[in-house]
Biopython code that builds the backbone (N, CA, C, O; Angstrom):
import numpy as np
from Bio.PDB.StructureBuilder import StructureBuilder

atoms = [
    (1, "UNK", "N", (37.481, -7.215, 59.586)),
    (1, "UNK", "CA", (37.348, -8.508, 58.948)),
    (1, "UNK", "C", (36.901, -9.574, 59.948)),
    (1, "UNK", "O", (36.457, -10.660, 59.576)),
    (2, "UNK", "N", (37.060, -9.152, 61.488)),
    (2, "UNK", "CA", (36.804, -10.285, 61.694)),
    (2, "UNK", "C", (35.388, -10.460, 62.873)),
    (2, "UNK", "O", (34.981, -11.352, 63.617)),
    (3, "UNK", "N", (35.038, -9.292, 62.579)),
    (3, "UNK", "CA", (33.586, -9.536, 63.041)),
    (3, "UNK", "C", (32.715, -9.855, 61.415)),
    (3, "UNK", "O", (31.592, -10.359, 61.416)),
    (4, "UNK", "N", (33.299, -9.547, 60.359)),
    (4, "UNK", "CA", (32.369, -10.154, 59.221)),
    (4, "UNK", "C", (32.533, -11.722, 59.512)),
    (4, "UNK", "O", (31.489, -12.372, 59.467)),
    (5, "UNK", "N", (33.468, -12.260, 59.744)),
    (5, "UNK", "CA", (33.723, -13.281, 59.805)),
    (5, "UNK", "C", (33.036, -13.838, 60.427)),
    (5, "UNK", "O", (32.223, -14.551, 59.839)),
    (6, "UNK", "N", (33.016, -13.795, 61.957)),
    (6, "UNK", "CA", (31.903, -13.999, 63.302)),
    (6, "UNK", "C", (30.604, -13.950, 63.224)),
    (6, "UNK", "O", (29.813, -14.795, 63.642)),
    (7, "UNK", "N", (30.336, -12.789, 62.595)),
    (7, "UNK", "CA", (29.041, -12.543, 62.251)),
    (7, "UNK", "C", (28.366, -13.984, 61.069)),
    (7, "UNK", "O", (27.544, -14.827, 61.429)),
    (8, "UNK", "N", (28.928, -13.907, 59.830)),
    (8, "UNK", "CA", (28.479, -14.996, 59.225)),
    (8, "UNK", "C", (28.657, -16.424, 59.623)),
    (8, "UNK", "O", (27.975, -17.283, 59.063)),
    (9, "UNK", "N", (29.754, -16.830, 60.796)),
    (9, "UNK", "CA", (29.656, -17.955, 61.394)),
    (9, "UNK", "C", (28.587, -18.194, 62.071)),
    (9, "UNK", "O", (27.941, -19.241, 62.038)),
    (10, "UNK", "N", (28.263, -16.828, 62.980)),
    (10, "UNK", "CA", (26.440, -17.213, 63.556)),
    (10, "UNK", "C", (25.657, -17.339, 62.712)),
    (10, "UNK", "O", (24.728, -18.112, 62.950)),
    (11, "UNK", "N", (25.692, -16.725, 61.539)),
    (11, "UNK", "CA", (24.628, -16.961, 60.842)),
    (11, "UNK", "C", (24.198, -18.557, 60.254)),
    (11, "UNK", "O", (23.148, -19.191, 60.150)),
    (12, "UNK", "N", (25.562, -18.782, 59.961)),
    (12, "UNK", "CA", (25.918, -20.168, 59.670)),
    (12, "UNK", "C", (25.531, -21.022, 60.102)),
    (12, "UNK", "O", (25.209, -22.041, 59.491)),
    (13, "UNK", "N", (25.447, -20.802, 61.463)),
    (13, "UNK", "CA", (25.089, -21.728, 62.919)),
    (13, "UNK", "C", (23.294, -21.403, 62.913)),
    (13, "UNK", "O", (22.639, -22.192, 63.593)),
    (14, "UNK", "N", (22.882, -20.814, 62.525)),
    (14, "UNK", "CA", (21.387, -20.207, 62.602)),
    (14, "UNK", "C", (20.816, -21.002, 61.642)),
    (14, "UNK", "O", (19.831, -21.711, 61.851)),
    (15, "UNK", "N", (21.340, -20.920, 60.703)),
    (15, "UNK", "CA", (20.601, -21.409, 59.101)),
    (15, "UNK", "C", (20.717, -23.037, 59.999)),
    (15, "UNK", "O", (19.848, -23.544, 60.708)),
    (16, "UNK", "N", (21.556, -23.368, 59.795)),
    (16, "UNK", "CA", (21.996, -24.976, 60.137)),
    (16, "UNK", "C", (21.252, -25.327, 61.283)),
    (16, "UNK", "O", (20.846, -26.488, 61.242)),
    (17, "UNK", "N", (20.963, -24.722, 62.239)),
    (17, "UNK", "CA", (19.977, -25.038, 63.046)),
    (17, "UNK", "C", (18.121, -25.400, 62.850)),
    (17, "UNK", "O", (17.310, -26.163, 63.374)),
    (18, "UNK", "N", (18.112, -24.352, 61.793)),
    (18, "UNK", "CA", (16.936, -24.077, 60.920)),
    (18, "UNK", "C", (16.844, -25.475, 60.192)),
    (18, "UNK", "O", (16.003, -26.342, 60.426)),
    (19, "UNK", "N", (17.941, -25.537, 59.196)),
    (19, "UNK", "CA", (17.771, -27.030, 58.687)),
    (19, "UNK", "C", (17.514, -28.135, 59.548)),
    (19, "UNK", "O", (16.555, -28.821, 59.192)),
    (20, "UNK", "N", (18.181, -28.545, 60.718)),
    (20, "UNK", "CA", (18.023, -29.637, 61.405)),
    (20, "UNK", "C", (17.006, -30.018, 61.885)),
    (20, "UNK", "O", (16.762, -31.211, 62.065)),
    (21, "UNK", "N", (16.089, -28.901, 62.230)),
    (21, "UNK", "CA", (14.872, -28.751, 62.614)),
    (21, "UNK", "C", (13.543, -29.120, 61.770)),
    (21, "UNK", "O", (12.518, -29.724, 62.085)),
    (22, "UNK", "N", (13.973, -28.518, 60.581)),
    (22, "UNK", "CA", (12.893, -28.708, 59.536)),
    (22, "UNK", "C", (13.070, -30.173, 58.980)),
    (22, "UNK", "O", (12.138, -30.844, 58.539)),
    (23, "UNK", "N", (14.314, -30.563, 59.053)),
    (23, "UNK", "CA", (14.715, -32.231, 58.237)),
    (23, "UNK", "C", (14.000, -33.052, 59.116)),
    (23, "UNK", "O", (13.066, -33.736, 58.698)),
    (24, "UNK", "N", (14.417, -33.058, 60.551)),
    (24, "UNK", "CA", (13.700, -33.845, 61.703)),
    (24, "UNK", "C", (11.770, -33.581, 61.505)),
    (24, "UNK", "O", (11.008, -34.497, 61.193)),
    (25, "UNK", "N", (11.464, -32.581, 61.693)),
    (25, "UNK", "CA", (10.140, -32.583, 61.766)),
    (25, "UNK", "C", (9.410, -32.791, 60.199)),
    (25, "UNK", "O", (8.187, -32.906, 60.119)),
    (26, "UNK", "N", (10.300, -32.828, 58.958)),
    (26, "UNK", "CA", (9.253, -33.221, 58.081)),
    (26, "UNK", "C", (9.637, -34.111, 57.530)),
    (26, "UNK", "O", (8.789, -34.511, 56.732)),
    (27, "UNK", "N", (11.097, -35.048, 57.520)),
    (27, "UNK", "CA", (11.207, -36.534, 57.306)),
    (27, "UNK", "C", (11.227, -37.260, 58.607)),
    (27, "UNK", "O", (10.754, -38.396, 58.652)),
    (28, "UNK", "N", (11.758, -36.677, 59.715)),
    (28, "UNK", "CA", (11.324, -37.899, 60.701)),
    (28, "UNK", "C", (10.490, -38.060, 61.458)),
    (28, "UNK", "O", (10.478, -39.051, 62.189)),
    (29, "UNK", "N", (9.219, -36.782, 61.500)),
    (29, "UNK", "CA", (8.321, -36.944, 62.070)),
    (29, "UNK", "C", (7.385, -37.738, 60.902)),
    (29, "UNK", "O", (6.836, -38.820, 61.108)),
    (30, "UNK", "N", (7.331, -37.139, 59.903)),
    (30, "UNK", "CA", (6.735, -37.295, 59.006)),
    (30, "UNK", "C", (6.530, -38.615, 58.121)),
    (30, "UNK", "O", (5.483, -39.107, 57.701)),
    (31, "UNK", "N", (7.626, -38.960, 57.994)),
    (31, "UNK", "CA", (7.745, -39.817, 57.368)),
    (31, "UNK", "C", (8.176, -41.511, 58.205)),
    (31, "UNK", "O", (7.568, -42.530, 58.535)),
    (32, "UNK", "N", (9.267, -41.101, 58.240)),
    (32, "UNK", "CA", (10.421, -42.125, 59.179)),
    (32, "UNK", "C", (9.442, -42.697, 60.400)),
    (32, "UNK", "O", (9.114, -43.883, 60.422)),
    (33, "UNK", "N", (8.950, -41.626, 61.543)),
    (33, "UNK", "CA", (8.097, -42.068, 62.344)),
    (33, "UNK", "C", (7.198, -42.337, 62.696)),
    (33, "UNK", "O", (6.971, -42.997, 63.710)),
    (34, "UNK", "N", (6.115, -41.696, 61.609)),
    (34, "UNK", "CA", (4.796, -41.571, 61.584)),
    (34, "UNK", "C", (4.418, -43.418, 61.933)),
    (34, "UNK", "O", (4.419, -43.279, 63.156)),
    (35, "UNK", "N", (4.217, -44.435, 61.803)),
    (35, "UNK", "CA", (3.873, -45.776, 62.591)),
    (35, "UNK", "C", (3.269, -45.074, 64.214)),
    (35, "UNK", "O", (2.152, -44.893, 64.699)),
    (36, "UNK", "N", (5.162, -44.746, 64.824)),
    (36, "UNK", "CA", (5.216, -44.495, 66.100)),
    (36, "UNK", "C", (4.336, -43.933, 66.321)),
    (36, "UNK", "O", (3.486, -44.396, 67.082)),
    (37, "UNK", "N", (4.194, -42.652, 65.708)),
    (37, "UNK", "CA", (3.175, -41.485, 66.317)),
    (37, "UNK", "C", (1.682, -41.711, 65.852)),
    (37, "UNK", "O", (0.688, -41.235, 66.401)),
    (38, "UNK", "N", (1.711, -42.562, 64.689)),
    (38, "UNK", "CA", (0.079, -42.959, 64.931)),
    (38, "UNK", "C", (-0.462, -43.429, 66.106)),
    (38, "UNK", "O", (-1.649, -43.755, 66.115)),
    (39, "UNK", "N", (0.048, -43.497, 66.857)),
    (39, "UNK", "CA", (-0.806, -44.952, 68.096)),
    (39, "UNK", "C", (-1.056, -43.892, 68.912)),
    (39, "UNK", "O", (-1.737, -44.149, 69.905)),
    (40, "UNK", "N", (-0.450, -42.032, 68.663)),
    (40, "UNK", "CA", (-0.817, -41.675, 69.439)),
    (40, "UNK", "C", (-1.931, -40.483, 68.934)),
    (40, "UNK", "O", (-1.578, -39.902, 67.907)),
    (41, "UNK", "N", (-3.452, -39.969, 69.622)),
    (41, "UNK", "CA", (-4.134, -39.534, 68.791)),
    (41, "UNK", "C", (-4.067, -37.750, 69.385)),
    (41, "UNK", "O", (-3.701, -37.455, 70.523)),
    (42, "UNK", "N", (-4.522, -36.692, 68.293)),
    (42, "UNK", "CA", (-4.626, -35.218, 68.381)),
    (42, "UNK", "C", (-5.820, -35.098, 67.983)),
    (42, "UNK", "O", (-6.304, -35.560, 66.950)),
    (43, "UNK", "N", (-6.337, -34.461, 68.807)),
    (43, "UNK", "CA", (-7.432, -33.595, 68.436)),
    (43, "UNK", "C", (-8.611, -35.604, 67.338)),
    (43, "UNK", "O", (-9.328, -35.671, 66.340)),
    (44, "UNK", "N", (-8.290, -36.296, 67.992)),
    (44, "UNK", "CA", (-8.883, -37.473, 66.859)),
    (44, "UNK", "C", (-8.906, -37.807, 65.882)),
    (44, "UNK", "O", (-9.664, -38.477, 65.180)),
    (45, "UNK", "N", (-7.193, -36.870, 65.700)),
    (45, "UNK", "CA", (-6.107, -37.544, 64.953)),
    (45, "UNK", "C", (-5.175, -38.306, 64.747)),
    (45, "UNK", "O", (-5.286, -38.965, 65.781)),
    (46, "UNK", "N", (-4.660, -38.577, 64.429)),
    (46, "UNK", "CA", (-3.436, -39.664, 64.511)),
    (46, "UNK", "C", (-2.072, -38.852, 64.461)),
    (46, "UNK", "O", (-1.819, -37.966, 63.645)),
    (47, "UNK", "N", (-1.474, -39.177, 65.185)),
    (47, "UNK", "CA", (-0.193, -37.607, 65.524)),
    (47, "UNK", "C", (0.566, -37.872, 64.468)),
    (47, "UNK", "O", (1.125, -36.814, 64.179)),
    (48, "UNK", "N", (0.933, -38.829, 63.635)),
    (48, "UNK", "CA", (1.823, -38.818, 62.797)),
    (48, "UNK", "C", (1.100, -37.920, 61.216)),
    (48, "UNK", "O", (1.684, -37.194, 60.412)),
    (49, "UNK", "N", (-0.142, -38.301, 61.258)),
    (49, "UNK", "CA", (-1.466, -37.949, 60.113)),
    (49, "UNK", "C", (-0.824, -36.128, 60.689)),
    (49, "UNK", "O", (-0.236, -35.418, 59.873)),
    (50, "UNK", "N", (-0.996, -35.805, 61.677)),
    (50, "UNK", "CA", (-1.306, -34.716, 62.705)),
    (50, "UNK", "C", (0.117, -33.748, 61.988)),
    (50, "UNK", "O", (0.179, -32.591, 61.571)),
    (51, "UNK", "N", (1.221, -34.942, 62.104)),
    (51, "UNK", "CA", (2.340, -34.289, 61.944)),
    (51, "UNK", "C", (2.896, -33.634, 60.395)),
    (51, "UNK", "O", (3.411, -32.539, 60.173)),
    (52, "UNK", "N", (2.532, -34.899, 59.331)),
    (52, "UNK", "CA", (2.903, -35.078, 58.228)),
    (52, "UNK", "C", (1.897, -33.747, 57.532)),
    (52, "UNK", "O", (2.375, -33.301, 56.490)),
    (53, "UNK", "N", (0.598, -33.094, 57.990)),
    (53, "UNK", "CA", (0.124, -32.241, 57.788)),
    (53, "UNK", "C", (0.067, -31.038, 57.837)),
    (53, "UNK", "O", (0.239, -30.259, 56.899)),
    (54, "UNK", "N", (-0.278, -30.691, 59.373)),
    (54, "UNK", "CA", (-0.065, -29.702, 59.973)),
    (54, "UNK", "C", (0.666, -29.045, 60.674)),
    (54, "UNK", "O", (0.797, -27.831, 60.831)),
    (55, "UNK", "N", (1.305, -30.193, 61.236)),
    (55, "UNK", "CA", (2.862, -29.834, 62.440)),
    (55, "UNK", "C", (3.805, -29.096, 61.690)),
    (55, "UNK", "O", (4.336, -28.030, 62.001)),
    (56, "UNK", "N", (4.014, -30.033, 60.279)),
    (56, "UNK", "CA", (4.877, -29.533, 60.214)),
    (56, "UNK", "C", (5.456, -27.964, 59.553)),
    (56, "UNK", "O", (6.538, -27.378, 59.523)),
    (57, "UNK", "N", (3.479, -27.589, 58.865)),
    (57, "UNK", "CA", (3.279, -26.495, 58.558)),
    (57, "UNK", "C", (3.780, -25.473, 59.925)),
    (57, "UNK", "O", (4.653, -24.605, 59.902)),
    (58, "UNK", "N", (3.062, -25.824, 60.894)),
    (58, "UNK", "CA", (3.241, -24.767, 62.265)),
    (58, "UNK", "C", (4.984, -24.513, 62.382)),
    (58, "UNK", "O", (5.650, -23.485, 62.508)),
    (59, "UNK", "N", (5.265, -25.626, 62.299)),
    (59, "UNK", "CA", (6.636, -25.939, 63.004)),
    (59, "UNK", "C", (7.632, -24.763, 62.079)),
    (59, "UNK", "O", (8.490, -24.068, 62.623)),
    (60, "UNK", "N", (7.265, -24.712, 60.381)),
    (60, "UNK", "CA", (7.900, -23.766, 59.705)),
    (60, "UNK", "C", (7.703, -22.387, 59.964)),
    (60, "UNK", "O", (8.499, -21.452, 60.044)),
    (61, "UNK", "N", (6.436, -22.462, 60.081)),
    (61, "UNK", "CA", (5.847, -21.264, 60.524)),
    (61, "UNK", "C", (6.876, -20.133, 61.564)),
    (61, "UNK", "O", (7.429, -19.048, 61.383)),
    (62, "UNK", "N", (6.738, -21.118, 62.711)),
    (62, "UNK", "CA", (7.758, -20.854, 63.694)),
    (62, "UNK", "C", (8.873, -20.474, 63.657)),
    (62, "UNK", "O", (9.323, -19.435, 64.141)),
    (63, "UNK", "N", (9.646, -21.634, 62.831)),
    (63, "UNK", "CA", (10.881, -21.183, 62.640)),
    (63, "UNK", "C", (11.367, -20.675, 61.672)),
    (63, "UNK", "O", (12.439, -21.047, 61.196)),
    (64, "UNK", "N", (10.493, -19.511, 61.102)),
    (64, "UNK", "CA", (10.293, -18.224, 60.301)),
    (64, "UNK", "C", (10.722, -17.088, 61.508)),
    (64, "UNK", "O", (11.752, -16.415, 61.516)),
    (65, "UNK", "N", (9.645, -17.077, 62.506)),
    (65, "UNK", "CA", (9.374, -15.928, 63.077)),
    (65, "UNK", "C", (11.030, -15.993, 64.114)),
    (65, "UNK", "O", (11.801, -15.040, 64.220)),
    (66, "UNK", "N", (11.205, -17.234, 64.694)),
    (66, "UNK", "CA", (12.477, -17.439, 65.306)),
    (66, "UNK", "C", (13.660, -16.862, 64.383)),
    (66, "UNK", "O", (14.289, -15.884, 64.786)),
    (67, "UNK", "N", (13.948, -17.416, 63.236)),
    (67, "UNK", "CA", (15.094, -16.993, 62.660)),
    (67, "UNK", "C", (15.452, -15.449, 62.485)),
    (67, "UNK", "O", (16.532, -14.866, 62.387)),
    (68, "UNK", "N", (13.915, -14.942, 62.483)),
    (68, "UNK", "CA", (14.020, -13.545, 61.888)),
    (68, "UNK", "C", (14.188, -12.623, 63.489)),
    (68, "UNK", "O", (14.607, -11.467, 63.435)),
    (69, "UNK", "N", (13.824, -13.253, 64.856)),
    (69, "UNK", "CA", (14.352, -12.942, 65.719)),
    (69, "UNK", "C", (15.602, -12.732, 66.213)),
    (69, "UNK", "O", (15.982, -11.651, 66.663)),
    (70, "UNK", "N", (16.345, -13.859, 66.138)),
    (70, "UNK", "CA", (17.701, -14.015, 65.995)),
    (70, "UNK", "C", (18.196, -13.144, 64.974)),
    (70, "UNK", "O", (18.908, -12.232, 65.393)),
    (71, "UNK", "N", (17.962, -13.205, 63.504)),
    (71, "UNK", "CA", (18.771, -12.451, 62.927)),
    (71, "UNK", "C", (18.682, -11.236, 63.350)),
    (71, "UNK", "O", (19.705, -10.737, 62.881)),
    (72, "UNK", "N", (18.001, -10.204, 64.075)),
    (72, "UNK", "CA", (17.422, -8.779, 64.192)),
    (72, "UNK", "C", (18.513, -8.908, 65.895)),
    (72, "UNK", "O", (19.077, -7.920, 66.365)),
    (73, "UNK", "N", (18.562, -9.969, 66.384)),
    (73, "UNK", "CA", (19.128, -9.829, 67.593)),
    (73, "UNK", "C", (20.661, -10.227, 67.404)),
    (73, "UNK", "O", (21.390, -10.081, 68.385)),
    (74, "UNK", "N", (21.434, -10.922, 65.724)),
    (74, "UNK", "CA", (22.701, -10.560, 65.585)),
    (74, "UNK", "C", (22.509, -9.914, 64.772)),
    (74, "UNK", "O", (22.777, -10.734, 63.893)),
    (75, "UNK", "N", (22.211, -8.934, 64.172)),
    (75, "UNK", "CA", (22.462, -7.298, 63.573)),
    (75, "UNK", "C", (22.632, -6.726, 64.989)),
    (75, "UNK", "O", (23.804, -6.482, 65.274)),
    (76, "UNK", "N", (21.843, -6.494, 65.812)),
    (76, "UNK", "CA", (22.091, -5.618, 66.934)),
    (76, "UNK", "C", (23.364, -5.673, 67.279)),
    (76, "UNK", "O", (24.111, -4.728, 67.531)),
    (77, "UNK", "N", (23.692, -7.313, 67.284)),
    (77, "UNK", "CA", (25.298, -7.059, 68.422)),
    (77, "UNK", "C", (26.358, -7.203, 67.582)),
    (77, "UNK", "O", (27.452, -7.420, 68.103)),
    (78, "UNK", "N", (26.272, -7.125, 66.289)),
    (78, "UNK", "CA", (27.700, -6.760, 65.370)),
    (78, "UNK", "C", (26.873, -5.489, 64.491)),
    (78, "UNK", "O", (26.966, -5.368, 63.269)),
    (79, "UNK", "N", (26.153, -4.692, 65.270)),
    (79, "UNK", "CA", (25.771, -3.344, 64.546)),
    (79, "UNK", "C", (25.700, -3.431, 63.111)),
    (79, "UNK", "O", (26.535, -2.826, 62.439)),
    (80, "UNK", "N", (24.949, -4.001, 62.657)),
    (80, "UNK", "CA", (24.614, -3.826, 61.441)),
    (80, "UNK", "C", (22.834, -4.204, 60.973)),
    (80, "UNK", "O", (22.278, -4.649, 59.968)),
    (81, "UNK", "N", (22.442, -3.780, 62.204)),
    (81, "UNK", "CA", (20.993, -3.671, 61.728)),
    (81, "UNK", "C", (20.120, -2.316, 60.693)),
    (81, "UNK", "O", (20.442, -1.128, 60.714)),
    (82, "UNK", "N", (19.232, -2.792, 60.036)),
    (82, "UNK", "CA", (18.162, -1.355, 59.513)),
    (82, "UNK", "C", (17.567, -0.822, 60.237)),
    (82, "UNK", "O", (17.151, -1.438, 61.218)),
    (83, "UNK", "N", (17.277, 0.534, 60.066)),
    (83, "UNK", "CA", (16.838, 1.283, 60.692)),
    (83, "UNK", "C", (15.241, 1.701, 60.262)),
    (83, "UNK", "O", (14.630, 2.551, 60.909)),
]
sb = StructureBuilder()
sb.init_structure("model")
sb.init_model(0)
sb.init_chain("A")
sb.init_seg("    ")
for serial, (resi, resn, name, xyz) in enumerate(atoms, 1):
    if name == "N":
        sb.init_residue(resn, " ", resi, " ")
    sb.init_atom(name, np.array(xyz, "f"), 0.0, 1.0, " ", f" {name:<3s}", serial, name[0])
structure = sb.get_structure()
């Protein structure tokens, strides 16, 4: 019981990390800050334009491939990965 336990607390901690990440980069980059980050330019863009678009596509992107890292690396250490 109490590595189920452990186990879904990391997970817990994973997801929630996931959220914080995605809230920050697509309301506060996006939204909230975009002013700030206009003044600064990408590619002869406007980083906030830059962000509210594409960033924050990448940024999910990412933390797709991350989560699914982590999760494959806690299956390993409370043994309960697929084979």
């Amino acid at each position: 019981m109490e590595n189920k336990t452990s186990y879904w607390q990391e997970n817990l901690r994973l997801i929630f990390i996931c959220l914080i990440i995605w809230f920050v980069v697509s309301f506060g980059l996006g939204i909230m800050f975009v002013e700030e980050l206009n003044t600064i330019r990408l590619g002869g863009y406007k980083l906030g334009f830059w962000f509210a678009q594409q960033g924050s596509i990448y940024t999910f992107l990412g933390l797709i491939f991350w989560y699914t890292k982590k999760m494959n690396d806690l299956d390993k250490k409370y043994n309960v990965e697929e084979e």
